[in-house]
Every structure is written in structure tokens, then in C-alpha cells.
C-alpha positions in Angstrom: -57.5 3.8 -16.6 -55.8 6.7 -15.0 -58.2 9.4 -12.9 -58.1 12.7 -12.1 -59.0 14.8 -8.9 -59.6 18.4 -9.9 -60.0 21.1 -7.4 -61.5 24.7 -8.2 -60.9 27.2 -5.8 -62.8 29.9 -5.1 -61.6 33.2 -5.0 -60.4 33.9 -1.7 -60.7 37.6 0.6 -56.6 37.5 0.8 -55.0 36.1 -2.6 -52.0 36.8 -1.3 -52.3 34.8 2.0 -54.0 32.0 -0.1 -51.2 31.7 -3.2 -48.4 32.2 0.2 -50.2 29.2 1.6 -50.8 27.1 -1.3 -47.1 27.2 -2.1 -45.0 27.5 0.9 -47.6 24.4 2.9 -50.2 22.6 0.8 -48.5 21.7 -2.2 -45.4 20.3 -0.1 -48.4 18.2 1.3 -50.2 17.2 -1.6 -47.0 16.3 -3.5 -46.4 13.1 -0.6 -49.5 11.9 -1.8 -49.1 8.2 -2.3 -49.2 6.8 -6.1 -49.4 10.3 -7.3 -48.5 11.0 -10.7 -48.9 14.4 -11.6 -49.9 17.6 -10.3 -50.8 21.0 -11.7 -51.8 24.1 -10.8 -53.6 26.9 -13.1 -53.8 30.0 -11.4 -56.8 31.5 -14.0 -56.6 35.6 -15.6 -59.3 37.8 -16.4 -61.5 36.1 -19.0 -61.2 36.8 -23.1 -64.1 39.7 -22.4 -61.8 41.0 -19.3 -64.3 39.1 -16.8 -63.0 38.4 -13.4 -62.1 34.6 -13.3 -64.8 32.3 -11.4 -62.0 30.5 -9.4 -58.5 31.6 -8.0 -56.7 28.5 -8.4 -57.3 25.3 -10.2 -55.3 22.0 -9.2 -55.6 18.7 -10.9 -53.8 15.6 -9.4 -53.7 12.6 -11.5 -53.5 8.9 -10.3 -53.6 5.3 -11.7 -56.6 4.6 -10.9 -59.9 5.5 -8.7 -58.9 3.2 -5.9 -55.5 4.5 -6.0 -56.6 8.1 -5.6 -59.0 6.7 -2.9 -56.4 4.9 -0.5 -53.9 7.9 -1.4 -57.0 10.2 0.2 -57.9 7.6 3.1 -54.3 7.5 4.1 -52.3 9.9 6.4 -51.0 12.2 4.0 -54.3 12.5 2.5 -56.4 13.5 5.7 -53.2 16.0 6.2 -53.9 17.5 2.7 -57.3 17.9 3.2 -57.0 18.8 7.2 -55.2 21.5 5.6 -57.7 23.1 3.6 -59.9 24.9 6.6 -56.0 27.4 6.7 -56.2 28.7 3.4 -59.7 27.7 1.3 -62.0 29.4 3.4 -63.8 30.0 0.3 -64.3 26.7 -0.3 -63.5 24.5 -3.2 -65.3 22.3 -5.6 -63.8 18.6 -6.0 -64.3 16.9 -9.4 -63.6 13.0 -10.2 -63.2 12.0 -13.2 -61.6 9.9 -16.0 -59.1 12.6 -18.3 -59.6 12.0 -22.0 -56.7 13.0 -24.1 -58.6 14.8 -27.6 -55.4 16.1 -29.3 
């Protein structure tokens, strides 16, 4: 069973200084990640009824397994990852665990 860690991030004051950050230092970061297998970032546009998007930037990392993603997050490249967040998401972010289901 693989598992996915899917971050939302809200929209930040400087999307600039957040998409510099996010590219140039936290996914360098996030890509050492131990047992990870994929990585992908959605940066979200203006909704079909030309609404502002709810988040700036959504990232989902996908691993073998919960306990995998755990000791990946427990290790040192995951507390730099997350030490990393207070320079860029000040935001926040919403964290979502969860099993992906392939329907197509």
C-alpha cells in the first residue's frame, strides 16, 4: 500500500518570495527525503468561474508505505524539510495523509 502526504498552501502576502523559495530551497530539501517516490507540485489558477484559487501551491509526496513516510519525516532530512517551512509558508499549510486510489 503506497501513501500520500499532500500539502495545501495557503496563499502567501509575497508569491513571488514564496514560488523563489519553494524552488531554489524547499524542494532541493524535500527531494532527499528517504524512500521517496514521487513528488509533485500544482501551482492552482483562477477557478472555472474566474474565482481566486483557495491555495497557492499544492505538493503531494508519495511513499511505500505509512511507516516509510513516517521514518522519512522522523529523520534528519525530514525535520530540515519541515524546519524549513517557518521561511516561506507563513501562511500556513494544511497536511493531508492518506492512501491514493487510482479511478482511471
Amino acid at each position: 500500500m503506497s501513501i500520500s502526504l499532500t500539502v495545501l498552501y495557503h496563499q502567501p502576502a509575497d508569491k513571488a518570495a514564496f514560488d523563489k523559495h519553494y524552488d531554489e530551497v524547499h524542494i532541493p530539501l524535500a527531494s532527499k527525503l528517504p524512500d521517496l517516490q514521487g513528488y509533485t507540485v500544482v501551482r492552482p489558477g483562477p477557478g472555472l468561474d474566474g474565482a481566486d484559487p483557495r491555495y497557492h501551491l499544492i505538493a503531494t509526496l508519495q511513499f511505500p508505505s505509512l511507516e516509510a513516510l513516517q521514518a522519512s519525516m522522523g529523520g534528519p532530512e525530514g525535520q530540515a524539510a519541515n524546519a524549513d517551512l517557518g521561511n516561506f509558508a507563513q501562511a500556513g499549510a494544511t497536511l493531508l495523509i492518506g492512501e491514493p486510489q487510482q479511478v482511471v
